[in-house]
N, C-alpha and C positions, 0 to 999 in steps of 0.2 A: 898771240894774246895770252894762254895758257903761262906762255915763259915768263910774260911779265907779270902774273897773278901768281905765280909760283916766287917768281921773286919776293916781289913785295909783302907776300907771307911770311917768306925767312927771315927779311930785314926786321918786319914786326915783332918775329917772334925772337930775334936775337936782341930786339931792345927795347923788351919788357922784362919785367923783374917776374925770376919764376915766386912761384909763390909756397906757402906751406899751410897747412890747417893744424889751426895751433888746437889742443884739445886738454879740457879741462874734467877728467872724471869725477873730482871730488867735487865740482859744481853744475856738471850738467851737460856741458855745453861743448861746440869747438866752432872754429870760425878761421877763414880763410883770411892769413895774412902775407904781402910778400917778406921773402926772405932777409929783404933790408932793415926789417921790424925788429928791435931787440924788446924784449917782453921780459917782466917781472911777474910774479906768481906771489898770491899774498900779499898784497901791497898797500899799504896806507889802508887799510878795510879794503880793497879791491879787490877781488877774484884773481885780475888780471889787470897791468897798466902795458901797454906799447908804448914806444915812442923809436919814431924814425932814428937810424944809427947815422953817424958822421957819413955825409958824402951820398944818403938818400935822398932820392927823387923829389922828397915830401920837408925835407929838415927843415926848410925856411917856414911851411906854412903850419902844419901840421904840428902841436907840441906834445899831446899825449892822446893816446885811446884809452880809457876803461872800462872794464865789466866788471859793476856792482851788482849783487846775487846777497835778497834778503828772503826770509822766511817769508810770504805774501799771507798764510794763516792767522797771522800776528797782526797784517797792516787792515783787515777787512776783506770784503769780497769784492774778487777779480780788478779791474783793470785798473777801471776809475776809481777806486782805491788808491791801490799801488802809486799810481801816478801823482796824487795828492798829496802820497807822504815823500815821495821823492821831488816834488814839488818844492814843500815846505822845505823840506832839508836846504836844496836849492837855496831858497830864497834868504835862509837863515846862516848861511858861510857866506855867500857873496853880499858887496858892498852895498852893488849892485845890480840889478838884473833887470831882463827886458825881453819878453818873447815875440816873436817877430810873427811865424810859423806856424799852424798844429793840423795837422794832417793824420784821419784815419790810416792802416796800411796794414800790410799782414808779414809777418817775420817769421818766418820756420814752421808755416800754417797756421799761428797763433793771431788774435787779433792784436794789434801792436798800436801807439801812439807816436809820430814822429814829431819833432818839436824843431826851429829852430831858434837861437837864443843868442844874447847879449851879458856878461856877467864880467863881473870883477871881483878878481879875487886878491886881496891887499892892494899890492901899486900894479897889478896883472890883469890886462883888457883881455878879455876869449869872447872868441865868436863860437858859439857851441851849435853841435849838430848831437841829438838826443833822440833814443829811441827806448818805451819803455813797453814792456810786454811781458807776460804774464804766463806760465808753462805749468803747468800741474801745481805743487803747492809753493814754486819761485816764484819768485817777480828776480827780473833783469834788466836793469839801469845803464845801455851803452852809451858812452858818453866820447865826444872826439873834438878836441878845444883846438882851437886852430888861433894864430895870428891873426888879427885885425885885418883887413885887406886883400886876405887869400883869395885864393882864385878859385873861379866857380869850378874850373877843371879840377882843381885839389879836393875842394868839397864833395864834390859827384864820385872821385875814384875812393874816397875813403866810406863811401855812402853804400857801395858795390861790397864793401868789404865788410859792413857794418852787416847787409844783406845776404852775406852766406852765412850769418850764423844759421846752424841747428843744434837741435838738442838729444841729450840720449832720452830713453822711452822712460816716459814718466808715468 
């Protein structure tokens, strides 16, 4: 019995994608992505944008990650703030929008908002998976737009990876 737990361990662990934790100093933060993930720094106002590289696990369903990172000083006090203004923004770029979702939860010990959503952006359907949460004086906008019709397994493994973020001491 042993042999066969020992196998099925290798096999798993020979085909999964190892992973890396990408880590942002200048904004706080770092978060466990696997290696398949090619990432942009500074991007369009982003912190950070991933998106699955050619031939990953994820390329069909998966289109981009982001972590947006605003002064929260600016937006009001804590959460329910924060969320409002990334809310509006939200709802002010896409065509249109539709939240399905919204679940308390906690992210890096922080209390955290989880959202899921509907939005278009020009002729571009996303099914969005959103997490907003609030770290000393950030607020932090994860955002993971996915294809229409993804699969719940797609959604859950990006949700995992959404979930190792932490932060440096604030």
């Amino acid at each position: 019995m042993r042999g066969i737990l020992l196998v099925g361990w290798l096999l798993l662990a020979a085909c999964s994608e190892p992973d890396h934790r990408y880590h942002s100093a200048r904004h706080g933060f770092s978060l466990e992505l696997p290696a398949s993930m090619g990432w942009q720094n500074d991007y369009l106002g982003s912190a950070v944008v991933a998106r699955p590289q050619p031939g990953a696990a994820l390329q069909g369903e998966l289109r981009y990650l982001s972590i947006d990172v605003n002064d929260a000083r600016e937006l009001g006090r804590g959460l329910a703030d924060y969320v409002d203004f990334r809310l509006s923004r939200l709802q002010r770029f896409a065509r249109h929008s539709e939240f399905h979702q919204r679940e308390q939860r906690q992210l890096a010990g922080y209390p955290a908002l989880r959202l899921r959503a509907s939005a278009q952006y020009g002729p571009q359907h996303n099914e969005l998976l959103l997490y907003y949460v609030v770290a000393g004086d950030r607020g932090y906008a994860l955002t993971a737009a996915f294809r229409p019709g993804s699969s719940a397994a797609a959604i859950q493994q990006v949700d995992q990876w959404l979930s190792s973020l932490r932060f440096a001491s604030h």
